[in-house]
DOKE-457164 format. One line per field, with one value per residue (C-alpha): residue in three letters; x negated, z, y negated. Coordinates in pm, whole numbers, plus 50000, padded with zeros to 5 digits. Layout:
N
aa: ala / ...
X: X / ...
Z: Z / ...
Y: Y / ...
REM end
This chain:
402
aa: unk / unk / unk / unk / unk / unk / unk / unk / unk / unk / unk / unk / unk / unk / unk / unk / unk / unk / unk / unk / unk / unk / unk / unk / unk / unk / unk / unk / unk / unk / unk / unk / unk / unk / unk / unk / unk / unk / unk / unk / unk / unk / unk / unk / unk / unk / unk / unk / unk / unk / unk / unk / unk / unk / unk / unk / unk / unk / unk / unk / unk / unk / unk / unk / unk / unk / unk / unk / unk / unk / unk / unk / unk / unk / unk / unk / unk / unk / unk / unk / unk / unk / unk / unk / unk / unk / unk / unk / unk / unk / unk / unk / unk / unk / unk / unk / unk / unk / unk / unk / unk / unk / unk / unk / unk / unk / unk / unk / unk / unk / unk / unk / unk / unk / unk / unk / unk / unk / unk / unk / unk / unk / unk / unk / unk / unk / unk / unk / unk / unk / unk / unk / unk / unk / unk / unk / unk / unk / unk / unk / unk / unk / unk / unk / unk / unk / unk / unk / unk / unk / unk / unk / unk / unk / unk / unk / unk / unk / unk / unk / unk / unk / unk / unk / unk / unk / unk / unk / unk / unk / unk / unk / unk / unk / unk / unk / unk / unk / unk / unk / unk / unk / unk / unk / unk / unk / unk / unk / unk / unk / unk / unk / unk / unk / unk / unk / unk / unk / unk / unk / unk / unk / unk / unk / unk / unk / unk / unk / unk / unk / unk / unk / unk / unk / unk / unk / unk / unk / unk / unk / unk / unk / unk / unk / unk / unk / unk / unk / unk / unk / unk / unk / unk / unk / unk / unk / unk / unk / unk / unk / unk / unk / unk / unk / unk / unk / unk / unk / unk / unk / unk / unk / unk / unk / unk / unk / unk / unk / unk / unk / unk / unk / unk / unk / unk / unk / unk / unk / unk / unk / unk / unk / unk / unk / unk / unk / unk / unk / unk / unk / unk / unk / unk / unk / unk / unk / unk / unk / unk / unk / unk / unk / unk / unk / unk / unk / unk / unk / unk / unk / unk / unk / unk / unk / unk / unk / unk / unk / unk / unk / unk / unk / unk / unk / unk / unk / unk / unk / unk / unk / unk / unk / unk / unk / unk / unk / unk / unk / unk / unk / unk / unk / unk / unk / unk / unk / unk / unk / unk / unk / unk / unk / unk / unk / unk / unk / unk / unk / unk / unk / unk / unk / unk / unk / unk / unk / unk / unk / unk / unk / unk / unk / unk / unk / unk / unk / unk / unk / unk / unk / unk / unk / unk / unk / unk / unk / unk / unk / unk / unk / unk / unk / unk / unk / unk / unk / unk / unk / unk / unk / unk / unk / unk / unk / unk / unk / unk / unk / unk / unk / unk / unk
X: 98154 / 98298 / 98643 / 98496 / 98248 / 98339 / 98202 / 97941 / 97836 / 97448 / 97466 / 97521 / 97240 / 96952 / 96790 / 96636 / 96239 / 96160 / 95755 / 95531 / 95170 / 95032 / 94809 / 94457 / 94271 / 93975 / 94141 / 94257 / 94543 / 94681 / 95015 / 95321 / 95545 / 95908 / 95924 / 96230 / 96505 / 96507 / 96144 / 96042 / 95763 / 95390 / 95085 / 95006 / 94687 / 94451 / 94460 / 94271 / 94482 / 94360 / 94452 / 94830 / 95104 / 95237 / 95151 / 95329 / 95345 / 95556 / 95361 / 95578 / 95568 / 95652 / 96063 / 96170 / 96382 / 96261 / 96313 / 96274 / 96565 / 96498 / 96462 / 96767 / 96975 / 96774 / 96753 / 96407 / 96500 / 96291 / 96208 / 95842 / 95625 / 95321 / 95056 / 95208 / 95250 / 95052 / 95057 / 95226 / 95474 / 95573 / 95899 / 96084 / 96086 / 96342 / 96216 / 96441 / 96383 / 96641 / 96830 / 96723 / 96989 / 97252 / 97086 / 96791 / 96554 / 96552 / 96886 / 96914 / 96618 / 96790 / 97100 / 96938 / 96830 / 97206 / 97270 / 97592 / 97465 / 97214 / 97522 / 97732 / 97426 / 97420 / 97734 / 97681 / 97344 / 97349 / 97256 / 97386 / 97124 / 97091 / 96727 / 96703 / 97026 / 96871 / 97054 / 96991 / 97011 / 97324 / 97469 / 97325 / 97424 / 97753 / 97757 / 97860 / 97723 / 97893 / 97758 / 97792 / 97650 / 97250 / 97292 / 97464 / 97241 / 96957 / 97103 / 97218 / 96854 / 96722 / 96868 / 96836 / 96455 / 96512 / 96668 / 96405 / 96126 / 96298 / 96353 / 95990 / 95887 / 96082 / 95955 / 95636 / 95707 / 95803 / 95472 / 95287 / 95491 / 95384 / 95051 / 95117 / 95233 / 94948 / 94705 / 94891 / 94782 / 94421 / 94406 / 94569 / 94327 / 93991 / 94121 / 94122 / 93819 / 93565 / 93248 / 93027 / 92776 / 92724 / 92730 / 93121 / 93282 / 93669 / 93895 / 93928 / 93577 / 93459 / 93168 / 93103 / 93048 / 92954 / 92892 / 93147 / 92993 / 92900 / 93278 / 93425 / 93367 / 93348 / 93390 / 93412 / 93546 / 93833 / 93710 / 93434 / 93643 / 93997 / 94192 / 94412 / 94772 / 95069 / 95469 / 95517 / 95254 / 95068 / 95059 / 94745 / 94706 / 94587 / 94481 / 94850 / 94933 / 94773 / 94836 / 95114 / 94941 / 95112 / 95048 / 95357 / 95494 / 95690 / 95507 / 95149 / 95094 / 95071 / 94758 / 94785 / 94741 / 94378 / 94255 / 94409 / 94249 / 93943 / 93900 / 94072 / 93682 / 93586 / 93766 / 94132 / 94365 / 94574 / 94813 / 94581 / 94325 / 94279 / 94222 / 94077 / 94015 / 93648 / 93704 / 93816 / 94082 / 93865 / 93853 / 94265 / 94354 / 94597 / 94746 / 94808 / 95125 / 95274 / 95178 / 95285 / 95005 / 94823 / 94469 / 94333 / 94115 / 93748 / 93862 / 93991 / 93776 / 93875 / 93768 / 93867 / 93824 / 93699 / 94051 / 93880 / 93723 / 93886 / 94283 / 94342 / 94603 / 94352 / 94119 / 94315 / 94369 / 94018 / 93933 / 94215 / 93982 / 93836 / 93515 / 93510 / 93707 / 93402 / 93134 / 93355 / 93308 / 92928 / 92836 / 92975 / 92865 / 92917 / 93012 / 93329 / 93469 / 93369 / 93241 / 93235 / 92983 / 93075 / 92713 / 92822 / 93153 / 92930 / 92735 / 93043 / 93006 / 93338 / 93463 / 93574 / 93735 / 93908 / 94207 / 94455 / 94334 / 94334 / 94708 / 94798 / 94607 / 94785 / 95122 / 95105 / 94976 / 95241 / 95480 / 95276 / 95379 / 95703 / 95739 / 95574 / 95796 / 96141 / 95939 / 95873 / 96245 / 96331 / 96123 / 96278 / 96630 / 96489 / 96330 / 96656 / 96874 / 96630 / 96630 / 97005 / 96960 / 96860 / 97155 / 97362 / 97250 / 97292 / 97574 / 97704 / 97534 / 97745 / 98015 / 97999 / 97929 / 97627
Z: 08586 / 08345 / 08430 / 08228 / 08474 / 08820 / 09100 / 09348 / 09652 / 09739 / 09973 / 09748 / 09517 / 09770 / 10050 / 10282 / 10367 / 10683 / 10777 / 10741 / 10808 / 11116 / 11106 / 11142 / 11244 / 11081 / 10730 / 10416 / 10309 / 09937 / 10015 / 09750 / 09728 / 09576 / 09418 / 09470 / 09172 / 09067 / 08912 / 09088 / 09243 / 09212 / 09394 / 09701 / 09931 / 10070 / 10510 / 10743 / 11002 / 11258 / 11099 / 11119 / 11429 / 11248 / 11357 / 11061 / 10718 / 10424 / 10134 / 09819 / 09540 / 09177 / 09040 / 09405 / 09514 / 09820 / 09924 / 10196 / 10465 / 10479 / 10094 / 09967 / 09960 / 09692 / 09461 / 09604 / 09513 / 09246 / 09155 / 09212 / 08871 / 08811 / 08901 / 09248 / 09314 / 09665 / 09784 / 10102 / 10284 / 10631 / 10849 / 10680 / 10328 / 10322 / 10057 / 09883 / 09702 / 09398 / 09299 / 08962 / 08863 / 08880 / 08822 / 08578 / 08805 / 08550 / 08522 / 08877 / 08815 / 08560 / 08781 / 09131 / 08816 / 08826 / 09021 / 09100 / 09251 / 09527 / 09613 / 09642 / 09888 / 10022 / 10148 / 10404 / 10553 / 10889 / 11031 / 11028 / 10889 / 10481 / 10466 / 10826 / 10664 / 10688 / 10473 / 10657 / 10500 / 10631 / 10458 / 10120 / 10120 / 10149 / 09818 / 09488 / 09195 / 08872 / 08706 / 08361 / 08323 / 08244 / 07891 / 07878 / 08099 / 07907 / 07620 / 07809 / 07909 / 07598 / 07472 / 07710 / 07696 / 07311 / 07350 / 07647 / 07400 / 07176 / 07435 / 07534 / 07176 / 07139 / 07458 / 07342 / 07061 / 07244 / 07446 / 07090 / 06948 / 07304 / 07241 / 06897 / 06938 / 07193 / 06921 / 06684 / 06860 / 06956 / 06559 / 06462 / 06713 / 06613 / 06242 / 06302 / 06547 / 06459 / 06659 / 06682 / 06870 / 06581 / 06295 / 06177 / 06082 / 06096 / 05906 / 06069 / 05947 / 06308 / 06258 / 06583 / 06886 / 07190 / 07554 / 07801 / 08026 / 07751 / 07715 / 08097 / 08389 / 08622 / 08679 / 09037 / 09234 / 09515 / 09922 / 09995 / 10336 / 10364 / 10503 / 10831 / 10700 / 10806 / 10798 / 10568 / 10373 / 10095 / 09875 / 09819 / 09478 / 09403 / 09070 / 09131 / 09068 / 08754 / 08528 / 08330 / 08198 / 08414 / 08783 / 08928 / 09257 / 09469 / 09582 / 09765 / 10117 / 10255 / 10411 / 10613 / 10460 / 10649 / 10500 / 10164 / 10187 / 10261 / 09967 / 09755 / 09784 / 09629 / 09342 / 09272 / 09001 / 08794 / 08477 / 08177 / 08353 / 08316 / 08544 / 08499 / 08685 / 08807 / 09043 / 08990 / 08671 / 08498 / 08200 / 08228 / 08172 / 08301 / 08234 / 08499 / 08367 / 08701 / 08916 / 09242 / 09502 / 09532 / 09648 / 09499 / 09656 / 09526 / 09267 / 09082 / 08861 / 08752 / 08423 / 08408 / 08027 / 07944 / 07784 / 07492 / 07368 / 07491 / 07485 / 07772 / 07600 / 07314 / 07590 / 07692 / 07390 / 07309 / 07611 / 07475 / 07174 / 07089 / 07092 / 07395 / 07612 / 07495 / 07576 / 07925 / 08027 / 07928 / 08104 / 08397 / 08710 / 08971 / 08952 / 09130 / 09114 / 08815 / 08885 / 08662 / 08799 / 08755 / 08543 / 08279 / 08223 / 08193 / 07933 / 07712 / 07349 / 07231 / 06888 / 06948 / 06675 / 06675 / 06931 / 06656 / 06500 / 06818 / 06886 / 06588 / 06630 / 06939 / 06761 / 06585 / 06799 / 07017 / 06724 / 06712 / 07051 / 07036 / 06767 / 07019 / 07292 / 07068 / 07007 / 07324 / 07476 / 07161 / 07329 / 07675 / 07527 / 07365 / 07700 / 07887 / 07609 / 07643 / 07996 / 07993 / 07754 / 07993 / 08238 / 07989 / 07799 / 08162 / 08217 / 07905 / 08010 / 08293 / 08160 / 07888 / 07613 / 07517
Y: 50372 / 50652 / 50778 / 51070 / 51128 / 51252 / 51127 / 51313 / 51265 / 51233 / 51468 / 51732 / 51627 / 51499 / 51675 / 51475 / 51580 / 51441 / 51293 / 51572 / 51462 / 51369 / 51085 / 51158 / 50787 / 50901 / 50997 / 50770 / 50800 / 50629 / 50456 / 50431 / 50137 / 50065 / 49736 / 49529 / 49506 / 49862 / 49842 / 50161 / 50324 / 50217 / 50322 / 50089 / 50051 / 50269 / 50271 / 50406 / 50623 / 50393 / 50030 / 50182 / 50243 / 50584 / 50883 / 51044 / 51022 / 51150 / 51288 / 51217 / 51493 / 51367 / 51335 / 51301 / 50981 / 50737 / 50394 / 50152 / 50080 / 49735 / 49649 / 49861 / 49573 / 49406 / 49705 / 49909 / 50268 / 50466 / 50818 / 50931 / 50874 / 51107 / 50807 / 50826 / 51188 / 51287 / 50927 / 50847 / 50642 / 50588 / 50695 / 50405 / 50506 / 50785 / 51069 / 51309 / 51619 / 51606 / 51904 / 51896 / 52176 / 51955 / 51539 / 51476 / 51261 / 50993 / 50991 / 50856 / 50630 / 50411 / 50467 / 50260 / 49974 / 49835 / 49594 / 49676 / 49942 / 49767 / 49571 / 49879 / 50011 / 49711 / 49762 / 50067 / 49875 / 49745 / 49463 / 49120 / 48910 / 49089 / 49060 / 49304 / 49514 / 49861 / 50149 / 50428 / 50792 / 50957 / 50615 / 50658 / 51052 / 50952 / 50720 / 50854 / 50880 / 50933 / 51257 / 51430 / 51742 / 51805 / 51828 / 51478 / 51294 / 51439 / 51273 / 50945 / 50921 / 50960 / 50665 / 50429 / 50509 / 50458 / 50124 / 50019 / 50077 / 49859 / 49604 / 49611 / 49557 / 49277 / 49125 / 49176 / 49004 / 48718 / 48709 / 48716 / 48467 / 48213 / 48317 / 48217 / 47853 / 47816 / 47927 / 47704 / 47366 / 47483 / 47541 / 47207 / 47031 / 47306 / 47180 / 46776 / 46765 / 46999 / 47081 / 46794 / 47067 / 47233 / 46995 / 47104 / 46825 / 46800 / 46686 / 46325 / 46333 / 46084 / 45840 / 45793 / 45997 / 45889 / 46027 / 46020 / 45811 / 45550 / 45471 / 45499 / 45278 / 45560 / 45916 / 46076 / 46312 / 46330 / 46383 / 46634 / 46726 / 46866 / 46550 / 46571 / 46646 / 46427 / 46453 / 46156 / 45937 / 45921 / 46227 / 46426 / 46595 / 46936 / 47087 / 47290 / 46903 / 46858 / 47154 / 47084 / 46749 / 46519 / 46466 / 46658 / 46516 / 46705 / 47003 / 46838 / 46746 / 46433 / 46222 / 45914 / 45583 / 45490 / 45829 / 45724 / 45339 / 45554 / 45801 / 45500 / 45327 / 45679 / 45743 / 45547 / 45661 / 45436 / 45402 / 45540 / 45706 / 46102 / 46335 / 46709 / 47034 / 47067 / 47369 / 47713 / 47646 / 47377 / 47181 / 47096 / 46732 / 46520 / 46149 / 45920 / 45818 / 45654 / 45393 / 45555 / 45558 / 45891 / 46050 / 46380 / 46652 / 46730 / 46979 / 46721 / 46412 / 46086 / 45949 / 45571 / 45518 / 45164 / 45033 / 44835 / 45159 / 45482 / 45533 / 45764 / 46021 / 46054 / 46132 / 46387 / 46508 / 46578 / 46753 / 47000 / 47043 / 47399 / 47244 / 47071 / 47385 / 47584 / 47331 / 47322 / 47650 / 47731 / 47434 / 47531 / 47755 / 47986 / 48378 / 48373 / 48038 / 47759 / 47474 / 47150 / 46892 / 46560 / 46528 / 46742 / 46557 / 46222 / 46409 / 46542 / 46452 / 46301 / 46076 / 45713 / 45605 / 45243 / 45198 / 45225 / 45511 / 45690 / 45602 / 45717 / 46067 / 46038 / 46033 / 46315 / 46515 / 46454 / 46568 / 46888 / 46915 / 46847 / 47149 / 47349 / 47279 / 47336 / 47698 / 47747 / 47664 / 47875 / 48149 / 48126 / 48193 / 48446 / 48625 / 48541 / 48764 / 49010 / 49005 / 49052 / 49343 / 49612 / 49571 / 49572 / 49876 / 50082 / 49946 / 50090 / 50412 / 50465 / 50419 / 50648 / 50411 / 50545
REM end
């Protein structure tokens, strides 16, 4: 921190308001949480008096300082924000009135966002087990905090806020620019398909389109009933399995292998097939690209395409088509969950092409892809800087650098 700064003790700049409202069971009361990682204050849940064990509360008022014992270790202080003024917390969120004569509220804000400085509160908890460390007040009062005077931090807030905006734009920009390469396929593929629906051809220009189930040997659907679990055995895919575009191993359950011979006579996945999301998330497709033994629940349908006609990536492919995403999701049902019925997949309208033409549609999409992916790793190195930039700009703040 700034040797041009001297240090102050909490305890001359916090006063302590202890629980003020007795709990009436009958009342509502609007609760206030701190967020972990110095990302502040934010308005919680709505309880009853009688669904809690309090019998009194602390009314926060806006610009004063609280936190949780428990959580102080991984950064959960922050300064009340207008949206949560007259919410409440319990007896273990310490509240503070700030003397605002001597420390700009936001000052201190941006101060409990360094890490440095949940490990230096970190230090006076107790408890020998972190994550039950509690930081009690007396503890906290008896911290420092390096303090200009008002006029400075006025100005030391001022531009961090300035170079947080900027942050924020630029992080923003990096969501667009996701967005973008998303958009950038679903173009490409809205470009080269078309929408056989509505007469729009594309610029493959297909001759032939045929149904679904004119060019599969089967489509079906995992178990109807939620198998018995085991330790060890065969794994059991979810649509968490499947989302990525490749069946994902490592984070399923397990089913026994009678219960896997079982749903096997139902619906059995192999190298080439695709499956897809029928449940809740629908319309994502996956390759089978592994010849590891696996069962899948009902959320998830097989389509075994007939391997003389139908390559399975371009399969895949072409359920990731604009046209066939939006003939997806109007033909499917429910109001709080989707459903895709394995019917309507049957009845999807897709091009077949000769074998070789589809590999090589195949190929470059898959260099389309490939762009997308250096863009996108592109973009995470871009988020991580930017994620870095914030420390580092308060870091710089508190040590006079600003």
């Amino acid at each position: 921190m700034s040797a041009k700064w001297q240090g102050v003790r909490f305890a001359e700049l916090l006063r302590r308001r202890e629980p003020d409202v007795r709990v009436n069971p009958a009342e509502t009361y609007q609760f206030a949480g701190v967020f972990s990682f110095g990302r502040g204050v934010f308005r919680g849940q709505e309880r009853t008096g009688s669904a809690f064990s309090y019998d009194r509360l602390t009314r926060v008022r806006r610009d004063e300082f609280v936190y949780p014992k428990l959580m102080a270790w991984e950064g959960a202080f922050g300064v009340v924000p207008p949206s949560c003024d007259g919410c409440y917390v319990s007896p273990e969120f310490p509240v503070f009135e700030i003397d605002t004569n001597r420390l700009v509220p936001s000052f201190l804000n941006f101060y409990f966002k360094i890490p440095a400085v949940w490990e230096l509160m970190s230090g006076g908890s107790t408890g020998t087990n972190v994550r039950r460390r509690r930081l009690n007040p007396s503890d906290l009062l008896l911290r420092e905090i390096p303090l200009p005077p008002l006029a400075e931090q006025k100005r030391v807030v001022a531009r961090i806020e300035e170079l947080a905006e900027q942050i924020d734009e630029g992080c923003g920009l990096r969501k667009g620019a996701s967005a973008d390469a998303e958009a950038l396929v679903a173009a490409h593929l809205n470009r080269l398909f078309g929408d056989p629906y509505f007469g729009r051809a594309g610029a493959l220009d297909f001759k032939e389109w045929k149904k679904i189930d004119e060019v599969v040997t089967d489509v079906a659907d995992g178990p109807h009933v939620t198998p018995t679990y085991v330790e060890e055995g065969i794994p059991f895919i979810t649509v968490l399995n499947i989302t990525s575009g490749k069946v994902r191993f490592g984070e399923h359950k397990f089913i026994s292998n009678e219960d896997h011979v079982q749903f096997q006579k139902r619906a059995k996945a192999e190298r080439g097939d695709v499956l897809i999301t029928k449940d809740g998330t629908i319309g994502i497709p996956c390759i089978v690209d592994t010849d590891r033994e696996f069962s899948f629940f009902v959320s998830v349908a097989l389509i075994k395409p007939r391997r003389d006609l139908l390559d399975g990536e371009f399969l895949v492919w072409t359920i990731r088509a604009p046209y066939l995403k939006e003939r997806i999701l109007k033909q499917s049902r429910g109001d709080m969950i989707r459903h895709l019925v394995l019917r309507e997949i049957r009845d999807l309208i897709l091009p077949v092409p000769p074998l070789a033409e589809q590999r090589r549609i195949v190929a470059e999409l898959e260099n389309v892809r490939a762009e997308v992916e250096a863009l996108r790793r592109l973009q995470i190195d871009t988020a991580n800087e930017l994620d870095a930039l914030l420390p580092a700009v308060l870091d710089r703040a508190f040590k006079g650098e600003l």
